[in-house]
N, C-alpha and C positions, 0 to 999 in steps of 0.2 A: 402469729397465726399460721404464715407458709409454712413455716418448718413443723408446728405440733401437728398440722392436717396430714403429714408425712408419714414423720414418725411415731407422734401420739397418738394417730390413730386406729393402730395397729398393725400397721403397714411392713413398718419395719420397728425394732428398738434399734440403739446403742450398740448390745451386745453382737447382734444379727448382723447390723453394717458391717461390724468390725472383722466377724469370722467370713462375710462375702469378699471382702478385702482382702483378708489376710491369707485367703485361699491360694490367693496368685506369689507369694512369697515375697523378696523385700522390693517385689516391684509394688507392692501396695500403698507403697508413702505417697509417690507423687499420684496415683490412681486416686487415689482419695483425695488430696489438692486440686485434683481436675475437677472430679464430679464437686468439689461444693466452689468452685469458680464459676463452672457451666452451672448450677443450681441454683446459683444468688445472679446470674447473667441473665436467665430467665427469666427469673421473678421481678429483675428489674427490669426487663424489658417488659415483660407484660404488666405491672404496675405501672408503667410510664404512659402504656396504652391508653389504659382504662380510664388513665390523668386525662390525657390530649382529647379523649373521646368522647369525656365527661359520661362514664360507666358507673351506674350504681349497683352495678352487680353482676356478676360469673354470666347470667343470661344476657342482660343488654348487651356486654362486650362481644358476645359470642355475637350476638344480632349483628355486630359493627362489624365483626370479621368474616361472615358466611353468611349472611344475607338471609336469603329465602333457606339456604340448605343448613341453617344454626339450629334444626329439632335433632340433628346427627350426632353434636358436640355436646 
């Protein structure tokens, strides 16, 4: 579900990742092994959150992390 709310949801495709990558020439291999390390590092960190916090949803976590100020997020 993180990854199709990304790029299935017309965010970005496959094709598009590819040619924003491949723009930078063969430094593109490991740029792209970064970004889905830090992409899947996120997701597990905020997944973990949501655990610890007992979050049933994008809004309640947001409440546990900004308080008063979570109509901004």
């Amino acid at each position: 579900m993180i990854f199709a709310s990304i790029a299935g949801a017309g965010f970005a495709s496959g094709k598009e990742i590819w040619f924003y990558f491949a723009g930078y020439g063969w430094i593109c291999y490991p740029l792209i092994i970064v970004a889905g390390i830090l992409f899947f590092a996120l997701s597990f960190m905020c997944l973990q959150f949501g655990k610890k916090f007992g979050a049933i949803s994008v809004r309640s976590m947001n409440n546990t992390i900004f308080g008063k100020l979570s109509f901004i997020a």
